[in-house]
C-alpha positions in Angstrom: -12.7 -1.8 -1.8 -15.0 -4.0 -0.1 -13.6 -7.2 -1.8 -10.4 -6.2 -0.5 -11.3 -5.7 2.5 -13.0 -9.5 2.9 -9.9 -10.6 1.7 -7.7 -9.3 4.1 -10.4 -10.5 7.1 -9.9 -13.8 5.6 -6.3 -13.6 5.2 -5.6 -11.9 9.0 -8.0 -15.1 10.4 -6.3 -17.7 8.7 -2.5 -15.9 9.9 -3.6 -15.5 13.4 -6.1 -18.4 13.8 -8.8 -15.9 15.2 -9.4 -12.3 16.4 -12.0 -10.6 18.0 -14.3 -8.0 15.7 -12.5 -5.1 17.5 -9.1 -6.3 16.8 -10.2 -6.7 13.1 -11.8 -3.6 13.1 -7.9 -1.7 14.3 -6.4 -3.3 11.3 -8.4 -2.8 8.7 -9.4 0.7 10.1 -13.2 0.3 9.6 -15.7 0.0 12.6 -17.1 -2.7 14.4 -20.1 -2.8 12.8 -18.3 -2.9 9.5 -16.5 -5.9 10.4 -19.7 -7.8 11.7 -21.2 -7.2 8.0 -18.3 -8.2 6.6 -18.3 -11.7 8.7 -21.9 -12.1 7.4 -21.2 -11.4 3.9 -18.5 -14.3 4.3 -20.7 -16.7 6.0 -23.5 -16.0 3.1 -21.1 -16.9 0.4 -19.6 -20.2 1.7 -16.7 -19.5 3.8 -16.5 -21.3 7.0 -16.3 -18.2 9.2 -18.1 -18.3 12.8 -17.8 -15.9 15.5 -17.5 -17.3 19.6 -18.9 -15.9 22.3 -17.3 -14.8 25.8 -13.8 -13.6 27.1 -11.7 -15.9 25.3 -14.5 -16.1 21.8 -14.0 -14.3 18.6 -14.4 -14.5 15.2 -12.5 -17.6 13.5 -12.4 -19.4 10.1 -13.0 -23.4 10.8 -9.7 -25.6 11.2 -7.8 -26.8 7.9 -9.9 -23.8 5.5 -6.7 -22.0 3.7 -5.6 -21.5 0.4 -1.6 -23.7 0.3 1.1 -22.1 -1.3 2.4 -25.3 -3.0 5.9 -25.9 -4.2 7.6 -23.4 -1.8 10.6 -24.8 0.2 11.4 -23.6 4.0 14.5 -21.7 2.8 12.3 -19.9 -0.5 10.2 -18.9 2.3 13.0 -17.4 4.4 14.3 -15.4 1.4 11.1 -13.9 0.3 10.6 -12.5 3.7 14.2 -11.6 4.4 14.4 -9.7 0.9 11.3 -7.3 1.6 12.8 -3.9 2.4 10.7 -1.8 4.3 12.3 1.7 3.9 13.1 1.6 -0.1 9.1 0.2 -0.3 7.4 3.0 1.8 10.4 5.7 0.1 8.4 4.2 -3.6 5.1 4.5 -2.1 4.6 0.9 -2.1 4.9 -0.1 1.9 1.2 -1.1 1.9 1.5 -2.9 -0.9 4.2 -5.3 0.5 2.9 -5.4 3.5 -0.4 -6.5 1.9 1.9 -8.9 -0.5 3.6 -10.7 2.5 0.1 -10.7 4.6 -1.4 -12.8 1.6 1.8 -15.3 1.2 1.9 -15.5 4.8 -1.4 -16.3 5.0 -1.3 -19.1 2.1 2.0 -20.8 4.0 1.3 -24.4 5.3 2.1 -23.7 9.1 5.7 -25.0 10.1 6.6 -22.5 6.9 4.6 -19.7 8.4 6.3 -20.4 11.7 9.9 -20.2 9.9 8.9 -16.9 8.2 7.5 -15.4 11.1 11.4 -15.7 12.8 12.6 -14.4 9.9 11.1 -11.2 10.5 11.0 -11.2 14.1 15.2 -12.2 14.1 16.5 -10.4 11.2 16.3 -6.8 9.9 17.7 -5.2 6.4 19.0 -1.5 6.8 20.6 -0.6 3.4 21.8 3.1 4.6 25.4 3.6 5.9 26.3 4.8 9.3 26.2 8.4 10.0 24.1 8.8 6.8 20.5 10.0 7.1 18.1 8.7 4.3 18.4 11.9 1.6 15.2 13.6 0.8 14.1 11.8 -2.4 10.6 13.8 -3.3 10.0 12.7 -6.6 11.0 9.3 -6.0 7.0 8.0 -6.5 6.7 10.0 -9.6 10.2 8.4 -11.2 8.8 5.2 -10.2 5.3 5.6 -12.3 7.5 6.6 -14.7 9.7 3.6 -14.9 6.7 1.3 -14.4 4.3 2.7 -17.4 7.3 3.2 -19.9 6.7 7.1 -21.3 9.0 9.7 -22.2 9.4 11.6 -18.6 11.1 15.4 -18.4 13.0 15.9 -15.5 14.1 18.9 -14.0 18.6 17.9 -12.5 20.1 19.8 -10.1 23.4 20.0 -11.5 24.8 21.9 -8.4 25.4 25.3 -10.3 22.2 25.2 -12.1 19.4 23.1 -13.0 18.4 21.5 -16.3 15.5 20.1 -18.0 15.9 16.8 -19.8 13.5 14.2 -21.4 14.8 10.8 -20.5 13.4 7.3 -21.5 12.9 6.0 -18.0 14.4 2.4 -18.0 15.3 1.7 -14.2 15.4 2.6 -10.5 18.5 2.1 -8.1 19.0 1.6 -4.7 22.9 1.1 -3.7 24.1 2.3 -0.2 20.9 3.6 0.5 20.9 6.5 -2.6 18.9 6.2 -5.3 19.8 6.3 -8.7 17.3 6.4 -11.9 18.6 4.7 -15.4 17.4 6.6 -18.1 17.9 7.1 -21.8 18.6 10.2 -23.9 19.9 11.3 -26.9 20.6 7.1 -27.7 23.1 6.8 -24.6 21.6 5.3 -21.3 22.9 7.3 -18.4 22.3 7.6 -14.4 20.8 10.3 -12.6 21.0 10.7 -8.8 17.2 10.5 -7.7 17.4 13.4 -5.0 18.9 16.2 -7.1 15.6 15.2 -9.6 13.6 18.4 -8.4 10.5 18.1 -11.1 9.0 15.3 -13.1 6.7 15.7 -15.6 5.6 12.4 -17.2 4.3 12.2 -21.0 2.3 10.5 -23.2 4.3 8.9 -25.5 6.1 5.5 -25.3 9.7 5.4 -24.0 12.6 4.1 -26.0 13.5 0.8 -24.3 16.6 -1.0 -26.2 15.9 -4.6 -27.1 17.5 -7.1 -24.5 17.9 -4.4 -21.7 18.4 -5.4 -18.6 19.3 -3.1 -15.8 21.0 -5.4 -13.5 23.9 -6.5 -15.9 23.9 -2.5 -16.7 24.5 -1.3 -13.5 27.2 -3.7 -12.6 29.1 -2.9 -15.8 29.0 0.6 -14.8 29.4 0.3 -11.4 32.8 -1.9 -12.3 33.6 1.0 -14.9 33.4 3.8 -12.6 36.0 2.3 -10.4 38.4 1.1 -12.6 38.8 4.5 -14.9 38.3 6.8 -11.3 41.7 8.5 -11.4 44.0 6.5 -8.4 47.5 7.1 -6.6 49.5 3.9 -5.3 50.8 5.4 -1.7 53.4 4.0 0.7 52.6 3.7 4.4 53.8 2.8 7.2 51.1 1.9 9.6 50.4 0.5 13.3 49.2 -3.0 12.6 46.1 -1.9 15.4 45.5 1.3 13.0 44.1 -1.4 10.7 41.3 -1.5 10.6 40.5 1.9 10.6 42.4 2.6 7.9 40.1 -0.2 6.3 36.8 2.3 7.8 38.2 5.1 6.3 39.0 3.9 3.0 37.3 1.1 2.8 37.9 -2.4 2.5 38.9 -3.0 -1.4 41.8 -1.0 -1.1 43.1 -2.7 2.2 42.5 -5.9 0.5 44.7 -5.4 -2.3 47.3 -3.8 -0.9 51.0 -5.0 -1.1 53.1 -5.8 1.7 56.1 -4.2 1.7 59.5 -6.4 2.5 61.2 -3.8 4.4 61.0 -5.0 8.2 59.8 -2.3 10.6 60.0 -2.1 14.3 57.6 -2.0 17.2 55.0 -3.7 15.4 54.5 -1.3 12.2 54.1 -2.9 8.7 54.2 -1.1 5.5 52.0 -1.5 2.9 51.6 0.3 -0.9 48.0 0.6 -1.3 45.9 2.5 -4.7 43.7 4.9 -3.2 40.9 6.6 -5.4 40.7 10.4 -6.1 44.1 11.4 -5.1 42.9 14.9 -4.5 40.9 13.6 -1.4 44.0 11.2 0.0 46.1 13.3 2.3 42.7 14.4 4.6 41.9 10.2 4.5 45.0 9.6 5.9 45.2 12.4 8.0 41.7 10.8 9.7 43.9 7.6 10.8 45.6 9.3 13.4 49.5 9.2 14.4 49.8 5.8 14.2 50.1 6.2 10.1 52.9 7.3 7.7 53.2 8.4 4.4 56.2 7.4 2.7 55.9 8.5 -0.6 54.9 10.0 -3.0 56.6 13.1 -1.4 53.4 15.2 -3.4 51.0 13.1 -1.0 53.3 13.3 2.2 54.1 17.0 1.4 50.1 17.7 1.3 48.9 15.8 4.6 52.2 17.3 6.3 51.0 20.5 5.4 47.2 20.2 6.5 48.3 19.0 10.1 50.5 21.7 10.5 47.1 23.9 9.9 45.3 22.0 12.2 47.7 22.3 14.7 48.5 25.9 14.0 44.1 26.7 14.1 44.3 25.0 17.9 47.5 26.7 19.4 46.1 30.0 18.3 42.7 29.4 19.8 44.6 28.4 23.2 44.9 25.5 25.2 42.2 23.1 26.4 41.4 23.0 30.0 42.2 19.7 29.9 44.1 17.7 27.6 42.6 13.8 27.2 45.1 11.4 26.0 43.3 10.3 22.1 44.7 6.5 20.8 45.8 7.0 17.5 
């Protein structure tokens, strides 16, 4: 604890050129007096640390004493601080740890490189969750991780949504994609994903998970990922659509879909364009569409049109018979 804790004075001083003892003492969370024996310790082993007197004094290291980080281009730099995610490190239990990681490599930086990292994180920030989406509880999120990291057989309790099960799972991977996490695991010789959050117990065990030779969870996830949306059951729909209802038909159903959708040739007036567009899950298109407003058509199929026809005509008939507003605002769309 103590050798840590001379490492980080000697880090913080060399980051920030010097700070007083009670400045020290705020971030490494020891007292005063602590830091003053640490600064002594230093001196005693070699380091050249010296502390100045009055308003402007404090404790410093001498000019030019820092460990380089050699090798280590400007725009290396700006990645490795750019890439550190805050929120998935503290959600693993590891936001002290990074800080601590990017303190010391911060620290070690010739100076126009610390300059260039320092803008990094002052100019740029990383936020992973979608709008409107709150980070999801993820309680056992630290446990799955020691799991991963050591290797052993790990049972897990899954909420399955209409009951829970119990599961022993060779750990082989954590995932963070649009802010949910996802653990890789293996059982029964297939490698499957479980949704971290609906992981309500983890016990982990003593013996050796099965890892398969040449694993890699990257190109695993990507396959899957790429699998999942080409066998997820689609419709092909034809709209008619305001070209200003555009691009929030591209918010509601993404953009993949608007991307490869097919211009129709049949000309339409007062600035509507037609389109047939594959849409995922056709049980959930009609209320999508329905979200785009008035300025959207369905064509055909007449299943499709029939079904979003049908749910306006509830929403309309739930409003009449609660009565009319007290005031009516005109709504784009």
């Amino acid at each position: 604890m103590r050798a840590s804790r001379l490492l980080n004075v000697l880090l913080l001083l060399q980051t920030r050129g010097g700070l007083t003892a009670a400045e020290l003492a705020r971030e490494l969370e020891v007292s005063v007096r602590t830091i003053h024996r640490d600064v002594e310790e230093l001196s005693a082993a070699g380091v050249p640390i010296y502390a100045e007197r009055g308003p402007h004094g404090g404790i410093r290291l001498v000019d030019g004493y820092r460990t380089r980080l050699t090798g280590m281009t400007s725009e290396e730099a700006d990645a490795l601080f750019l890439a550190a995610l805050p929120g998935p490190a503290a959600q693993l239990g590891l936001g002290t740890v990074v800080a601590a990681a990017q303190l010391k490599v911060l620290a070690a930086l010739p100076p126009e490189l610390r300059s260039r990292a320092n803008r990094i994180v002052e100019r740029f920030h990383l936020d992973v969750a979608g709008w409107f989406h709150a980070d999801e509880p993820v309680p056992q999120l630290a446990a799955l991780s020691t799991a991963v990291w050591e290797g052993r057989l790990t049972t897990i309790v899954y909420d399955r949504g209409d009951d829970a099960v119990e599961r022993v799972i060779s750990p082989l991977g954590l995932v963070l994609k649009a802010g949910v996490w996802y653990v890789v695991g293996r059982i029964d010789g297939q490698t499957r994903t479980y949704r971290a959050s609906r992981v309500r117990a983890v016990t982990i065990g003593d013996d050796p998970a099965e890892r398969p030779v040449g694993f890699d969870l990257a190109t695993y996830w990507a396959e899957t990922s790429a699998a999942y949306e080409r066998d997820s059951p689609t419709v092909d729909v034809v709209i008619r659509i305001r070209a200003d209802r555009l691009p929030w038909l591209r918010t509601v159903v993404g953009d993949r879909p608007v991307e490869t959708a097919v211009p129709m040739d049949t000309p339409e007036p007062d600035g509507w364009r037609r389109f047939r567009i594959r849409l995922p899950w056709p049980d959930e298109v009609p209320h999508l569409l329905l979200a785009v407003g008035s300025g959207l058509e369905v064509v055909e199929p007449a299943e499709i049109r029939a079904r979003l026809a049908a749910t306006a005509g509830r929403v309309v008939d739930r409003y009449r018979a609660t009565g009319p507003a007290e005031e009516t605002p005109d709504i784009p769309g």
